[in-house]
C-alpha positions as CSV (number, residue, x, y, z in Angstrom):
1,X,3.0,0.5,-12.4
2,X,5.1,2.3,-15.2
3,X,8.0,3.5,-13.4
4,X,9.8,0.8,-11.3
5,X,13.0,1.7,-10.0
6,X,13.4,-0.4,-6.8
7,X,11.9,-3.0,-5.6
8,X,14.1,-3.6,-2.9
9,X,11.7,-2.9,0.6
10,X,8.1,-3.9,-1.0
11,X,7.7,-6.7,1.2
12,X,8.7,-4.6,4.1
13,X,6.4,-1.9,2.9
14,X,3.8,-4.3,2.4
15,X,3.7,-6.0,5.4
16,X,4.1,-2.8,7.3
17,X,0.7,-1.3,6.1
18,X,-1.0,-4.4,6.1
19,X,-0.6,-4.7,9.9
20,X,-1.0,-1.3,10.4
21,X,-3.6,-1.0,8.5
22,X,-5.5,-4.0,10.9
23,X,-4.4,-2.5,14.2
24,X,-5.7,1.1,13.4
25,X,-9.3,-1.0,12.2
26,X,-9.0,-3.2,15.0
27,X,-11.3,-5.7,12.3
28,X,-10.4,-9.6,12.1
29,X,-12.8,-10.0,9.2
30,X,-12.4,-11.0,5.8
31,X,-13.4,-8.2,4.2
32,X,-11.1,-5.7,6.5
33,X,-8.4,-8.4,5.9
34,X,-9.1,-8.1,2.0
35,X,-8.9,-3.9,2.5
36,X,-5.6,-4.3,4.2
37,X,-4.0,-6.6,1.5
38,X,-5.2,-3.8,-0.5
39,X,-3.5,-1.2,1.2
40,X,-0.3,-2.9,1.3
41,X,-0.5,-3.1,-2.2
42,X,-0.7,0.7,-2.4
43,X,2.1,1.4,-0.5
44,X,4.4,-1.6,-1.8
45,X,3.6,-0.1,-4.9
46,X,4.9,3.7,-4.0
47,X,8.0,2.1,-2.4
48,X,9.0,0.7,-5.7
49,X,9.1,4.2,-7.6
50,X,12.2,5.4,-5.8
51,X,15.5,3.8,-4.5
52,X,15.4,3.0,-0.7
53,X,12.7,5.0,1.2
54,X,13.2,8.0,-0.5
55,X,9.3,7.9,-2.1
56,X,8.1,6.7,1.7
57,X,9.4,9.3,3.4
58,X,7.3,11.6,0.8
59,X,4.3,9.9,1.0
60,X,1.0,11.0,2.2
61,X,-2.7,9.7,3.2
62,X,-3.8,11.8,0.0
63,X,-1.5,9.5,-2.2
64,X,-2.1,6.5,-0.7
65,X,-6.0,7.0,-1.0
66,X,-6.1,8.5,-4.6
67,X,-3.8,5.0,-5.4
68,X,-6.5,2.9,-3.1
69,X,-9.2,4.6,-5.3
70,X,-7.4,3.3,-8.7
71,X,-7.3,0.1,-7.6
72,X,-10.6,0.2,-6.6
73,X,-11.4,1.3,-10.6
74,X,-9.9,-1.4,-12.0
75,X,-10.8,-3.8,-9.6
76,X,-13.5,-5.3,-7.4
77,X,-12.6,-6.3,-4.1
């Protein structure tokens, strides 16, 4: 990230997609589990670019799979 200007609400964010992210997969495995940590991540990450939920409540599927997809690049999981 380049840009932080919060970081208040990442572990809220985090936790948030992580378990979302397991209930809408309904998968208990490791890899799904590894996916999710990803994905709460992602959207930890967005929450830190603005002050409160102001980025969230912007937020889309398209930006949160174009920001999966980079961390994907630079990283294998």
């Amino acid at each position: 990230m380049e840009n932080i200007k919060d970081p208040t609400g990442c572990g809220d964010s985090f936790g948030g997609a992580f378990v979302g992210y397991i209930a809408k997969t309904k998968d208990l495995s490791e890899k799904n589990f590894r996916k999710a940590i990803v994905y709460g991540s992602v959207v930890a990450s967005h929450n830190a670019e603005d002050f409160g939920l102001n980025r969230l409540k912007h937020l889309t599927m398209v930006n949160i799979e174009k920001r999966y997809k980079e961390f994907q690049d630079i990283r294998e999981f």
